[in-house]
N, C-alpha and C positions, 0 to 999 in steps of 0.2 A: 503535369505540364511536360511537354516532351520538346527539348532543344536538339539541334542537329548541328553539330560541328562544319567543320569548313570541308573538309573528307565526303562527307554526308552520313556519321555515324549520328544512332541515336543514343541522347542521354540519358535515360530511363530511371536515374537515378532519382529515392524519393528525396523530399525536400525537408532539409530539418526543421523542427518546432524554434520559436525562440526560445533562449533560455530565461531562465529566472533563479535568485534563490530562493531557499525557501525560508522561512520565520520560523523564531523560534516559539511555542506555543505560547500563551498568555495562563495569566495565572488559574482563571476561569477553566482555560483548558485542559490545564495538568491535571486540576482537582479532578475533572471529567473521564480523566485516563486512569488517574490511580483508583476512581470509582468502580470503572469497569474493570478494570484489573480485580478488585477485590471479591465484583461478583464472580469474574471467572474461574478464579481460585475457588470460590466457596461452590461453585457451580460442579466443577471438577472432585474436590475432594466429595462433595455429597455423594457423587458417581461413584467412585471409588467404594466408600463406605459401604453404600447400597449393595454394589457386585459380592463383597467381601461377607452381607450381611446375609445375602440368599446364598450363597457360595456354599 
């Protein structure tokens, strides 16, 4: 959307989003985080081991 001052400049400026806050997760959620958390860890150290194992 482009506005023009009383000058005749353009305002070209973009336009901000609303804001919101955000929530704090549910408990459903958390469990779901520290789930994948734990495959990443166990995902991770496998890799490691592996390199370590052919190395």
């Amino acid at each position: 959307m482009q506005t023009r001052s009383a000058e005749g400049l353009l305002n070209l400026y973009a336009t901000e989003p609303a804001m919101y806050y955000a929530e704090f997760p549910s408990v459903e959620q958390q469990r779901r985080y520290a789930f994948q958390g734990a495959l990443a860890v166990l995902l991770v150290v496998t890799t490691l081991l592996t390199a370590l194992a052919v190395s």
